[in-house]
N, C-alpha and C positions, 0 to 999 in steps of 0.2 A: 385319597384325593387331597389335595392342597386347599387351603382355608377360599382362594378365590375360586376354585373349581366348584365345590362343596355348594358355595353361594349361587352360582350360578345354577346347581342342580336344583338347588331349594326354589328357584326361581322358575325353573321351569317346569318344574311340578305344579307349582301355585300357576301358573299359566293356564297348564292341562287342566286343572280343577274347575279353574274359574274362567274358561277362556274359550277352549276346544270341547270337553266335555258336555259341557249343558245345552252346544249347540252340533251335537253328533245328530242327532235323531234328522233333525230339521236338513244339516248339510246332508244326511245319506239320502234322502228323499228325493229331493232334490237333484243331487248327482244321477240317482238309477231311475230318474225320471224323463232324463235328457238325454242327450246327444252324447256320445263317449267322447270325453274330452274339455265338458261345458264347465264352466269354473261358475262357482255361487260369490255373490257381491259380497258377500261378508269376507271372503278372503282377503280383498283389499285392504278391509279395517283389521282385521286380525294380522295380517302381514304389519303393517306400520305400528300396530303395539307393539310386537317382539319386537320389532327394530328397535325402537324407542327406550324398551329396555335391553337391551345389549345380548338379545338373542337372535342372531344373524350369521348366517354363514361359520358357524359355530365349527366347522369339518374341514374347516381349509387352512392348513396351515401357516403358510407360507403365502402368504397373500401379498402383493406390492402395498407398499407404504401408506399410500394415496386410497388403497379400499380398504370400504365399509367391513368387518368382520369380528374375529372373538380368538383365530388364531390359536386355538387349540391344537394339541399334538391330541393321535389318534387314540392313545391309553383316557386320555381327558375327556374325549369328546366319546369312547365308546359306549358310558352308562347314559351320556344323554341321547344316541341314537336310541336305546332302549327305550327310554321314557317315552320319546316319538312314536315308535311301534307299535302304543298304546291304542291309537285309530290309524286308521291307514292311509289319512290324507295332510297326520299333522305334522309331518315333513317341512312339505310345504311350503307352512305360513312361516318358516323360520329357513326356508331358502335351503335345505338341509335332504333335499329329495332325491332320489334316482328317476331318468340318470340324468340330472342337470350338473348335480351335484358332482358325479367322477369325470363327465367332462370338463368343468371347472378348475379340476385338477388338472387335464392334460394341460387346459389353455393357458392357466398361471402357468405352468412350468415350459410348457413351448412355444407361446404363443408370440407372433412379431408385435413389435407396439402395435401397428394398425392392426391387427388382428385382434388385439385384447381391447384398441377401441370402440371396433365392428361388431363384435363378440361376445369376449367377457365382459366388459362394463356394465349393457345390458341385464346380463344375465348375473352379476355379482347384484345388481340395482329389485334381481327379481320382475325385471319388465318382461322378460321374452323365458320360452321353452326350446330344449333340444333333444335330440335324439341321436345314438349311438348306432352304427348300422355294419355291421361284421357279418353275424348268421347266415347262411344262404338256406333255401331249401333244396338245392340243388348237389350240395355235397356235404360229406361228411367234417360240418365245420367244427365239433370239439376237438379236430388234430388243423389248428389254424391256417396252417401251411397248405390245407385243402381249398383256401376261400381264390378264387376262380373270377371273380367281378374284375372285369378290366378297365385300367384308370392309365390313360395314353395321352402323351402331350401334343399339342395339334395348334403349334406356334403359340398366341401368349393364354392358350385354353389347356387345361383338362376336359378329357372327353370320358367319361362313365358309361360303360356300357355292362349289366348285370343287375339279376336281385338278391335282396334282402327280406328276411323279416325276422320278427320280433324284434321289431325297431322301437323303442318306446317314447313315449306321449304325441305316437304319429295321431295325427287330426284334431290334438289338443288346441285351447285358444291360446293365442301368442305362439303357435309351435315353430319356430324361422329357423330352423338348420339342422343338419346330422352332419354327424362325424363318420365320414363312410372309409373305411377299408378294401385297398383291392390291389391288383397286382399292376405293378408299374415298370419291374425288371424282371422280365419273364424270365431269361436266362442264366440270370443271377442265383449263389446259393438259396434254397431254401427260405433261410429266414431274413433276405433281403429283398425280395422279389416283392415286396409290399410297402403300401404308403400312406397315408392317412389326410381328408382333404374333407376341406368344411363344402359343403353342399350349402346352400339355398332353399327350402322345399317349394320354391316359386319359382326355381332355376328351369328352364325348357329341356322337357325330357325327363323331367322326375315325374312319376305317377304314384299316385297313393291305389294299391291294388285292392286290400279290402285289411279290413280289421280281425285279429286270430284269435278268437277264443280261446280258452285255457280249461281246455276239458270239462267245455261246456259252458265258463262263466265268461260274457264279455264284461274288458275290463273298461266299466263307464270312469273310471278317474284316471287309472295313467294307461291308456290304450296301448295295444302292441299292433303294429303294423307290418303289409308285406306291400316292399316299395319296388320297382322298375325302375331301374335306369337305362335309357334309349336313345344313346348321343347324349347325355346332359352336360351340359358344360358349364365350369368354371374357371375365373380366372388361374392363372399359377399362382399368384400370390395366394391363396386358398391350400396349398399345400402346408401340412400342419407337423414342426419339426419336420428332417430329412429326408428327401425322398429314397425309399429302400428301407428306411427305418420304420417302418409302421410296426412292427411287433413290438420294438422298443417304446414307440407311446402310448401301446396299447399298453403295456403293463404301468404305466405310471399312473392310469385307473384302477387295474385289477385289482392289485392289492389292499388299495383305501373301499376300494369297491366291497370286498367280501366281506370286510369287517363291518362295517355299515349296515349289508345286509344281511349279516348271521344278527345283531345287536339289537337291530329292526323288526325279525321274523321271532325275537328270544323276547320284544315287547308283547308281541302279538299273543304268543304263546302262554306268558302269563296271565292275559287277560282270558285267554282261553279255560285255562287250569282253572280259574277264579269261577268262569260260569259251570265248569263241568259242576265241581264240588256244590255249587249253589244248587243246581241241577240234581244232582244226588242225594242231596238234603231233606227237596221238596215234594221228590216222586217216593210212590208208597204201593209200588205193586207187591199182590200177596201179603199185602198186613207189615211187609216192614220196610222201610223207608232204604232206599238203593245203598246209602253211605253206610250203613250198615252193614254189609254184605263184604263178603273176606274179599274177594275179585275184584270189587270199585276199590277196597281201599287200598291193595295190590297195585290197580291203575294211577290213583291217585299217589302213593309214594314212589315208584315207579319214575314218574313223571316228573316230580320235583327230583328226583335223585338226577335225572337227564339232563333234568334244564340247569340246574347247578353245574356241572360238567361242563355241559359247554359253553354256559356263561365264562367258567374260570377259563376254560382255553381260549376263548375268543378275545378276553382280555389281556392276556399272557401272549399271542396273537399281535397284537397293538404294541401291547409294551417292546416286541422285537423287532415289529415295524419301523417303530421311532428311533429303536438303536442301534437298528442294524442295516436298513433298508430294504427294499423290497424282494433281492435277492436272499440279501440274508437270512429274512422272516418266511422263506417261501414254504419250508415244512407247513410248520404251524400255519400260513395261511391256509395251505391247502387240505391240511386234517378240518379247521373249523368248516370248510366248504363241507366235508362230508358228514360231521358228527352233528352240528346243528340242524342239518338238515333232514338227517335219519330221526334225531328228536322229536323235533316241531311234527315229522311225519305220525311218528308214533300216539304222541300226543292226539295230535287231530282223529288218528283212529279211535282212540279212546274215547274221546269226546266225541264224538258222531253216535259209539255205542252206548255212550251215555243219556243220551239226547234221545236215543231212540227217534222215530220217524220225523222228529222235527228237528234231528240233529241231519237230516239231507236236503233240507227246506232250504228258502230262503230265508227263513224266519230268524234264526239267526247267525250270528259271524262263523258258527261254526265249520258250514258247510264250505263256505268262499276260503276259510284259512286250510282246512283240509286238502280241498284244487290245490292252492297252491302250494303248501306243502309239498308234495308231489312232486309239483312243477319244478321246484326249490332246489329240486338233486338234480336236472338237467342245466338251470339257468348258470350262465357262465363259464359252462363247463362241466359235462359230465361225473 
């Protein structure tokens, strides 16, 4: 890392210490006490500290002149997603979250002025939430070209008709828009038959269906949603980049997307490793304490031997990203999708059986990081 990079990590460590940490207990109470979606008042103040100190939109490159951010390349900014991944909500306060955060990326990069007025500004400001809306339940969407939601022009409107879900931060506070995908040139090849259009979630005709559990956990802080579209209509200027091109701006998320959340789920994971081995330590069945036992410490080496691996490819990952572009980097992006995720899994097993009955509890992180785990080898893409 470069001596300003470096500084900035030091900086956001001392944040997590002194900032996020000592108020986890209080915000997770809180959060799983509410409404999925309820933001705690202390976000406001903790958002305007990192601002203050120059931790802001830390993940966006390429930001116009005029916005607030830190303009990091993805190799820079990939050990601070890590640091983040430490609680699962301290994204967030540094405007650094999914997925506000990879549609941020589309909107810098496609966005028309008024649309980056309407839009991005807000959401570079950290005032508003959005949500991403591709998935169908209705077809087999990890082959994209399957997604079916029809998006038809009807004079100066779009007209949406289809659903979605695992639309995320659907019914969050501040949630104003998705980015929804669907087919606009049916006749057209394959991968032009699609388009990408900012929705409203107050637009007539959008329905919030209900909220998807993730194998059993609702998620009370970035909820996933299953939305209906039924006639909904927007303007055309709402049309985001080309029409016909929508797979083209969908990848100009995908790629900053993965690495974010391999570098996110590889904080998580440490934190993880950290409680197992405490866990292992303390417990004393049969006279001798678990970490003793050839099998935990099999797990336990095991696990760091994983997480190292695909820490280094996921940075290695980034580093291609930036120098070669999305195309370029597309191997290695799509190995960190599978080998972080195969990790973080294994890991979470481990630690469940470490934990024994109170590693299935809610008692603690382990059980919520194991779900998703799981979850981790479908999102995005199989």
């Amino acid at each position: 890392m470069s001596e300003h990079d470096e500084l900035l990590r030091e900086r956001l460590v001392a944040f997590m210490h002194e900032e996020i940490l000592p108020r986890h207990a209080q915000v997770h109470r809180e959060i799983m006490a509410a409404e999925p979606g309820h933001r705690p008042a202390v976000f406001g103040e903790l958002k305007a500290r990192a601002r203050a100190l120059g931790l802001w939109n830390l993940g966006l490159p390429t930001l116009p002149d005029d916005a607030p951010g830190t303009r990091l390349n993805n190799e820079a900014f990939a050990p601070l997603a890590e640091i983040m991944g430490w609680v699962y909500w301290a994204a967030e306060i540094f405007n650094c979250h999914a997925p506000d955060l990879p549609n941020m990326e589309m909107l810098v990069q496609l966005a028309t002025p008024e649309q980056r007025r309407q839009w991005l500004d807000p959401q570079l400001a950290g005032e508003v939430s959005s949500g991403f809306a591709m998935t169908e339940p209705d077809t087999a969407s990890s082959d994209a070209r399957n997604i079916s939601c029809r998006i038809e022009r009807d004079g100066d409107h779009w007209v949406l008709n289809g659903r979605k879900w695992f639309v995320g931060n659907c019914g969050r506070e501040n949630w104003q828009f998705v980015i929804a995908m669907g087919v606009t040139d049916p006749e057209a090849p394959p991968t032009r038959r699609h388009s990408a259009v900012i929705v409203p979630v107050d637009a007539p005709g959008v329905e919030v269906v209900r909220q998807v559990p993730i194998l059993g956990y609702r998620h009370h802080y970035g909820p996933h949603g299953e939305l209906r579209f039924v006639d909904a209509r927007v303007p055309v200027e709402n049309l985001l980049g080309e029409q016909g091109r929508g797979f083209a701006a969908a990848q100009v998320r995908l790629a900053t997307a993965r690495i974010h959340h391999c570098m996110r789920f590889l904080g998580a994971a440490e934190v993880v490793l950290r409680l197992m081995i405490e866990r292992a330590a303390e417990r004393h069945p049969f006279g001798q304490p678990l970490i003793e036992r050839e099998t935990v410490q099999h797990w336990i080496a095991r696990s760091r031997l994983e997480l190292e691996q695909a820490r280094l490819m996921t940075l290695e990952a980034a580093r291609q990203l930036d120098a070669r572009g999305g195309i370029g980097a597309r191997r290695p992006i799509a190995m960190i999708k599978l080998a972080v995720a195969e990790a973080c899994f294994r890991l979470g097993d481990r630690a469940v059986q470490t934990f024994g009955a109170a590693g299935v509890t809610e008692d603690t992180p382990v059980a919520s990081f194991f779900a998703e785990a799981r979850a981790f080898r479908i999102y995005d893409g199989p």
